[in-house]
C-alpha positions in Angstrom: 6.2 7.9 -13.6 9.6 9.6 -14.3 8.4 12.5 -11.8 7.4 9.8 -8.9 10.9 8.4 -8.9 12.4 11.4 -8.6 10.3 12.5 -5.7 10.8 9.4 -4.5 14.4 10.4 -4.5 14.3 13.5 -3.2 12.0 12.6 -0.5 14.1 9.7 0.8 17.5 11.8 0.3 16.3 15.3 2.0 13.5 14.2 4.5 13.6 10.8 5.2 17.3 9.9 5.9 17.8 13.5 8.2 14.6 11.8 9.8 16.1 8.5 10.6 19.3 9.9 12.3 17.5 12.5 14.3 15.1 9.6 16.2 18.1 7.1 16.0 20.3 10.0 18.2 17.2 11.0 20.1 17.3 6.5 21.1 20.1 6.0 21.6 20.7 9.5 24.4 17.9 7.6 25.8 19.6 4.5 26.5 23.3 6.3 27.2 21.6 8.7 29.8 18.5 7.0 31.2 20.1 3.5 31.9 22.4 2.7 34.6 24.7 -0.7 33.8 21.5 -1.4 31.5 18.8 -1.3 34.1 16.6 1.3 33.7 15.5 4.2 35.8 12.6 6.2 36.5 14.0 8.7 38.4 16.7 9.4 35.4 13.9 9.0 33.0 11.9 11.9 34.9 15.0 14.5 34.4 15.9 13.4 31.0 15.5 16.5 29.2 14.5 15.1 25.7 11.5 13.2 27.4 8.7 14.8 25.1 10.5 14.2 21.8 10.9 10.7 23.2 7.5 10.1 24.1 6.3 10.9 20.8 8.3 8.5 18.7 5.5 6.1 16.8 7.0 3.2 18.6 6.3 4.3 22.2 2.6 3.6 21.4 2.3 0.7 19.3 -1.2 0.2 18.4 -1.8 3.8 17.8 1.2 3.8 15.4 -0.4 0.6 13.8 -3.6 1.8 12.8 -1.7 4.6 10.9 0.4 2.7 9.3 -2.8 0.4 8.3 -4.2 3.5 6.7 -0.6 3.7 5.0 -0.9 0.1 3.4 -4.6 0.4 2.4 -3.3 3.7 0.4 -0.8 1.3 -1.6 -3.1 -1.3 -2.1 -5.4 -0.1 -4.0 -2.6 1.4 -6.1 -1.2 -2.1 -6.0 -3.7 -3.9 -6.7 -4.7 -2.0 -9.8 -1.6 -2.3 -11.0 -2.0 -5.8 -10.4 -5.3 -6.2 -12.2 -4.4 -4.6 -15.6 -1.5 -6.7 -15.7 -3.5 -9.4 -15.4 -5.6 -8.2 -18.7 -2.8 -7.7 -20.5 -1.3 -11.1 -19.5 -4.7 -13.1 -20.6 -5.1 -11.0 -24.1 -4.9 -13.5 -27.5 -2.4 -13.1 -29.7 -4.3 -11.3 -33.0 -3.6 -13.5 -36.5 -2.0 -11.8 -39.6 0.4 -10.0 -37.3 -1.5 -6.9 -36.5 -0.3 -5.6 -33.6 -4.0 -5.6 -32.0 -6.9 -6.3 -32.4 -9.1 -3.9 -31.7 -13.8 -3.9 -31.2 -15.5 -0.2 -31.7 -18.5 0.8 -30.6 -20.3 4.2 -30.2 -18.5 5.1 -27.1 -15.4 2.7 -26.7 -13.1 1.2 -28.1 -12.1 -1.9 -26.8 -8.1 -4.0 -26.7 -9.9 -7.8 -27.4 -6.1 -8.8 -28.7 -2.3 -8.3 -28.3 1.0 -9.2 -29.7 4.1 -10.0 -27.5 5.6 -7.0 -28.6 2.6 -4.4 -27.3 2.5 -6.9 -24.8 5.8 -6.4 -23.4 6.4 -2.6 -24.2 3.1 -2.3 -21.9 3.9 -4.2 -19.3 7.4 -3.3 -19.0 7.5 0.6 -19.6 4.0 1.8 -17.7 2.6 -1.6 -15.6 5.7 -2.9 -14.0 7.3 0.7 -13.0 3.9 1.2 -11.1 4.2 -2.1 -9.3 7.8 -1.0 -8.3 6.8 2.5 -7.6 3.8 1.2 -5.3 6.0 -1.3 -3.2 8.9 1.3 -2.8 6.6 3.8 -1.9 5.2 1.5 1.3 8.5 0.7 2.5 9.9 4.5 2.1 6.8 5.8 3.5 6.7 3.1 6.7 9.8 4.0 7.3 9.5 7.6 7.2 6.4 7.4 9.6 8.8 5.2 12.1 10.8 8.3 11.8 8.7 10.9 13.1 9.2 12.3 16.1 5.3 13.6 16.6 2.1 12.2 16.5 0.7 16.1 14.7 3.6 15.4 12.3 2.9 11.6 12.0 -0.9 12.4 10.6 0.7 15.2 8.2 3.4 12.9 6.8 0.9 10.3 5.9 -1.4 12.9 3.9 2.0 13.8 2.2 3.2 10.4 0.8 -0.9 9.9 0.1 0.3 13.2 -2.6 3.2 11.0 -3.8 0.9 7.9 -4.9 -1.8 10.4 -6.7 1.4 12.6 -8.6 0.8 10.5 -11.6 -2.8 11.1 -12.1 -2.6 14.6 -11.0 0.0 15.7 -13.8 -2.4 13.7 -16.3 -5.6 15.9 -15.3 -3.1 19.2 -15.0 -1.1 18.5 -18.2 -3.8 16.7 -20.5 -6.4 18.9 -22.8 -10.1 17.6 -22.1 -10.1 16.2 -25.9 -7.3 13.9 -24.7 -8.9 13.0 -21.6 -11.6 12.3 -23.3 -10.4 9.8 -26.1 -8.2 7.6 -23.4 -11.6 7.6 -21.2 -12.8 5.3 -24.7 -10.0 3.1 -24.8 -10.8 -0.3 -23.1 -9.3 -3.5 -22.0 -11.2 -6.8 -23.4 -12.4 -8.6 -19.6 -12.4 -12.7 -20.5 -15.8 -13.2 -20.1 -17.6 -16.0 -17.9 -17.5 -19.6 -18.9 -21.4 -20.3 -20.2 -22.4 -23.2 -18.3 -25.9 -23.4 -19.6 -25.3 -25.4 -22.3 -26.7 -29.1 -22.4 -23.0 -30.4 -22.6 -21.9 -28.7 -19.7 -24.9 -29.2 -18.1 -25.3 -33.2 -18.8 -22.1 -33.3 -16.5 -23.7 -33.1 -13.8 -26.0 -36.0 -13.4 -29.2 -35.3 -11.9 -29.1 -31.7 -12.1 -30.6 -29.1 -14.6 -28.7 -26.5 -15.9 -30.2 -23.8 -13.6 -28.9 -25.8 -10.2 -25.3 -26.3 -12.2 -25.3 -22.0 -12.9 -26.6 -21.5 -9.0 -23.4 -23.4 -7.9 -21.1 -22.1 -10.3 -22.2 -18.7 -8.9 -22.0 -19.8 -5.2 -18.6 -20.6 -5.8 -17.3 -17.9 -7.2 -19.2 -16.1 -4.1 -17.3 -17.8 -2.0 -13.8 -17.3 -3.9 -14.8 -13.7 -3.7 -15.4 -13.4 0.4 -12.8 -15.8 0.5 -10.2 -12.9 -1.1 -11.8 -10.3 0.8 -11.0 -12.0 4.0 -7.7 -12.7 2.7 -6.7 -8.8 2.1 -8.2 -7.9 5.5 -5.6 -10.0 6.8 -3.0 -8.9 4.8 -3.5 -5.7 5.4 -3.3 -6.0 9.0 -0.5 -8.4 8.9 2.3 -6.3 6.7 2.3 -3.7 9.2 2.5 -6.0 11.9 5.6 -7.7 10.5 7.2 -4.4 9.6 7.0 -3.1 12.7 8.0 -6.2 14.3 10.7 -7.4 11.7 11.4 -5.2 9.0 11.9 -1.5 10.5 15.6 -0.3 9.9 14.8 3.0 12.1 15.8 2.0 15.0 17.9 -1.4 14.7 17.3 -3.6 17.5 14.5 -1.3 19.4 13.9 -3.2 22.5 10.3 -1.6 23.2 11.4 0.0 26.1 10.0 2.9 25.6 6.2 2.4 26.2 5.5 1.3 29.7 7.4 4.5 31.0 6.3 6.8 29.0 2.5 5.5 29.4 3.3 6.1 33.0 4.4 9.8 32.5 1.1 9.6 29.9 -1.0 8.7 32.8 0.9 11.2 35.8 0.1 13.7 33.3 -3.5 13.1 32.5 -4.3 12.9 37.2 -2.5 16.3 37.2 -4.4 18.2 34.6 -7.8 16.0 36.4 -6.8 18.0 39.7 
């Protein structure tokens, strides 16, 4: 974790921020040399010199720069959500009686966390689970804006394999650090799931009048169907939606950006394409 943040660091002080002024120079020489009294003109935008840097700033082609930074969120996600997830387990494990620390259930193969106290509880969450969260979220928003940054598409695919590197640095020091032995005992070591609520019993079933128990379990598990496509729906959206409203709201890169810079350079896009045609 300690090495993320300080790649996080680095990246954002060496690469990122030289990035951000480049494309926010590159802009604004658009606008001071391409613009007469604010109007725009092709014929000025035809000898502007920096035309192919310009016309391959993310932003001048806004759906391809959104699927990309789609790809981006999904790769946080799933970090995120794990995250997520085990803090949830930790949250929902009992407290264990005669103040052990935990509570612990072996088996021939695992060993398995069925209780907690406040203390594990909170040295968990607070020095490995909530880092990660933090990590995860920082990473999206320094990587979006490093993407918004670049000033080429072949560049924009390579950046996002890179910070892909960043959110695996973690797992790939454990594997290059770790003896097999190790590996091997933390592989054992489990987190108690809370396990379904039984609803076959006569008392749950009797509340339900008219129905057996088997109809009571069938909607039970239809319901938690549903919650389940229901959540699945839910992150599609969501991942479409953050980089939606990133790009629409929350981009820094260029303060301001008017969109001005995709009709004319899909024009040039297009002149370019009949001339190689003929």
């Amino acid at each position: 974790i300690l090495m993320q943040f300080y790649v996080l660091y680095c990246t954002k002080l060496y690469v990122c921020t030289p990035a951000v002024n480049a494309v926010r120079a590159l802009y604004a020489k658009f606008h001071r040399e391409v613009f007469e009294d604010g109007v725009f003109s092709m014929e000025l935008f035809g000898e502007f010199e920096d035309v192919e840097a310009l016309c391959q700033i993310p932003l001048s082609q806004p759906l391809f720069f959104l699927s990309i930074l789609v790809v981006w969120t999904c790769t946080c996600w799933v970090d995120l959500s794990e995250s997520v997830q085990y803090l949830q387990l930790w949250f929902m494990l009992d407290r264990p009686e005669n103040g052990q620390k935990t509570k612990v259930e072996t088996t021939d193969d695992t060993v398995v966390a069925t209780s907690a106290s406040l203390q594990t509880k909170a040295t968990v969450i607070c020095c490995v689970l909530l880092p990660k969260l933090g990590i995860a979220c920082y990473l999206w928003l320094l990587g979006a804006r490093w993407l918004v940054a670049t000033t080429s598409f072949q560049d924009l695919m390579l950046n996002a394999v890179a910070l892909s590197f960043i959110t695996g640095l973690d797992e790939l020091i454990y594997s290059a650090v770790f003896p097999e032995d190790i590996k091997a005992l933390v592989q054992m070591y489990k987190i108690a799931r809370p396990g379904p609520e039984s609803v076959a019993s006569p008392s749950k079933a009797a509340t339900v009048v008219g129905d057996d128990a088997y109809t009571v379990i069938m909607r039970r598990h239809s319901r938690q169907t549903l919650k389940r496509i229901f959540c699945m729906l839910l992150t599609m959206l969501s991942l479409l939606v953050l980089p939606m409203i990133y790009m629409r709201f929350l981009q820094q890169v260029l303060p301001g950006y008017k969109w001005d810079i995709h009709g004319p350079c899909e024009s040039r896009i297009s002149d370019l394409m009949h001339a190689d045609e003929h």
